[in-house]
C-alpha positions as CSV (number, residue, x, y, z in Angstrom):
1,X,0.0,0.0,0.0
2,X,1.5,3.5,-0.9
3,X,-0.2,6.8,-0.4
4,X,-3.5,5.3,1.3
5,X,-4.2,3.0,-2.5
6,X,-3.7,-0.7,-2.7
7,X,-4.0,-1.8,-6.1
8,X,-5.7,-4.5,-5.2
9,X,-8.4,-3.1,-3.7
10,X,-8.8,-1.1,-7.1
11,X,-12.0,-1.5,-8.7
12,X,-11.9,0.4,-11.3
13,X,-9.5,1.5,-14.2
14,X,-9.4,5.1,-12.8
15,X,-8.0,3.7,-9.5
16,X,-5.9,1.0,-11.4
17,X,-4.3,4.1,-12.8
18,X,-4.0,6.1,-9.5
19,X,-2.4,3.7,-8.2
20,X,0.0,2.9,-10.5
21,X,1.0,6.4,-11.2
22,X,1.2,6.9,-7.4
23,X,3.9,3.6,-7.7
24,X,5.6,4.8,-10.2
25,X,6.2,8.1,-8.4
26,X,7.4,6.7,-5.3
27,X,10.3,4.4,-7.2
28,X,11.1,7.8,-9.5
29,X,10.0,6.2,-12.8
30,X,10.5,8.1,-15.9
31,X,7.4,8.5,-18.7
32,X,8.6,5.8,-20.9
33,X,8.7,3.5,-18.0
34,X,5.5,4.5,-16.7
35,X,3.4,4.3,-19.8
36,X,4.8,0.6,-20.5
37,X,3.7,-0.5,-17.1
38,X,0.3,1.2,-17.9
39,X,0.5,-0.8,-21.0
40,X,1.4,-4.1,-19.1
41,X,-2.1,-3.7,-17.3
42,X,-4.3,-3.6,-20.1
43,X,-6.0,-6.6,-21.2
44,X,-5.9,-7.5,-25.2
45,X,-8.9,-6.7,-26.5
46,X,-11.3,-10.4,-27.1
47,X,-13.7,-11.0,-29.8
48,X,-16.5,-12.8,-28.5
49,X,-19.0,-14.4,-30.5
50,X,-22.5,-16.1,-29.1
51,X,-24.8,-18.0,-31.1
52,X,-27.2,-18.3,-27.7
53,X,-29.5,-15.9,-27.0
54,X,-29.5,-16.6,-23.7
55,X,-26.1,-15.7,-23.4
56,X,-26.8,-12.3,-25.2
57,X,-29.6,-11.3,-22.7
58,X,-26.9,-11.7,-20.3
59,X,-23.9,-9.8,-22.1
60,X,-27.0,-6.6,-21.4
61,X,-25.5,-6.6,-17.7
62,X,-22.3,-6.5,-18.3
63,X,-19.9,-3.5,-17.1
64,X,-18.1,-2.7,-20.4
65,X,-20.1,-0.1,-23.1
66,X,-19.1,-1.6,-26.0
67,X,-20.1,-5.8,-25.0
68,X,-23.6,-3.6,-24.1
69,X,-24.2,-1.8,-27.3
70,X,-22.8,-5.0,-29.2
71,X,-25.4,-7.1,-27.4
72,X,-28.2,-4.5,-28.1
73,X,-27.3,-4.8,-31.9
74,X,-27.2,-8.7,-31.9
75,X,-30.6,-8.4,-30.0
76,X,-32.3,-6.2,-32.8
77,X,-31.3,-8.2,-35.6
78,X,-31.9,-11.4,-33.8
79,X,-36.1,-10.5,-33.2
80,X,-36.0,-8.6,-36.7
81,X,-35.7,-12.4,-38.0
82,X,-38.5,-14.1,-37.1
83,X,-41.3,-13.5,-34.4
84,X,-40.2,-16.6,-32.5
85,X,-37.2,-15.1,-31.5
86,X,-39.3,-12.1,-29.6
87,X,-41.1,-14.8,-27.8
88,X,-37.9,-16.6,-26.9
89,X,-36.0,-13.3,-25.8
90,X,-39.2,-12.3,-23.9
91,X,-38.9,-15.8,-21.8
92,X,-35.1,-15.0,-21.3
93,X,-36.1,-11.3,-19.6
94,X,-34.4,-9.2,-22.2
95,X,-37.6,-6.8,-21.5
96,X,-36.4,-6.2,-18.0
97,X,-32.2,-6.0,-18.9
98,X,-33.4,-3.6,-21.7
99,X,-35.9,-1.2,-19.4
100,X,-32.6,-0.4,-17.2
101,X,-30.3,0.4,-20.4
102,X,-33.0,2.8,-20.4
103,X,-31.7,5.2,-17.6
104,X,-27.4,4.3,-18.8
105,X,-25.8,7.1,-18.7
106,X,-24.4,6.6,-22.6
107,X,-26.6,7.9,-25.1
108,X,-25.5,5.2,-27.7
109,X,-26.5,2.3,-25.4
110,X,-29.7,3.9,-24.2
111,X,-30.9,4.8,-28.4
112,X,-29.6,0.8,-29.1
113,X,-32.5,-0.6,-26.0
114,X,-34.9,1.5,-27.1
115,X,-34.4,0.3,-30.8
116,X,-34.6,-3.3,-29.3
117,X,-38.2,-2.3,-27.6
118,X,-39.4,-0.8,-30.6
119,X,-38.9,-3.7,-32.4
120,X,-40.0,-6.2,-30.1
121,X,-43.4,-4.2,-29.4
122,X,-43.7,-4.1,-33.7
123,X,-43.3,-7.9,-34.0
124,X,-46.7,-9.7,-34.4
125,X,-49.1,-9.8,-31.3
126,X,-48.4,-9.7,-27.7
């Protein structure tokens, strides 16, 4: 622990970095050195690819934008297919997952649920 962080009590990228920088400060680390330790902390970005929806419905909760909006889009074209789909995502509670995205404070995500509401309310009969 250095300067009241512990990085591994960091939850979130902004403290990841706080505490880092606050590291690399205390050992006198030059830029170069402190950007390639930065670097060493990132995770490579992963391609993921589900052909469940069930698995979709889930990605809805997940704490990265971009695996969100992704979902959304998978989720649109998905009940655009076929009515059946609307029935199954309805049984999985995408109505719910999408109601929150709602109220998420990035616009993108919020216009890609209501897009996915829209179109399951225009899909045959309730």
């Amino acid at each position: 622990m250095f300067w009241g962080h512990s990085c591994i009590e960091a939850t979130s990228c902004f403290s990841l970095c706080v505490c880092v920088f606050c590291f690399c400060f205390c050992l006198h680390l030059e830029i170069a050195e402190i950007i390639f330790l930065f670097l060493c902390f990132q995770f490579d970005p992963l391609l993921v690819e589900s052909r469940q929806a069930q698995t979709v419905v889930l990605m809805l909760s997940s704490p990265e934008d971009d695996v969100v909006s992704k979902a959304c889009e998978a989720i649109y074209k998905f009940v655009d297919k076929c009515d059946e789909n609307r029935v199954t995502l309805l049984n999985l509670g995408a109505i719910e997952a999408l109601l929150k995205l709602l109220e998420h404070e990035d616009k993108t995500i919020r216009r890609n649920a209501c897009m996915c509401l829209g179109v399951m309310a225009g899909q045959g009969t309730w």
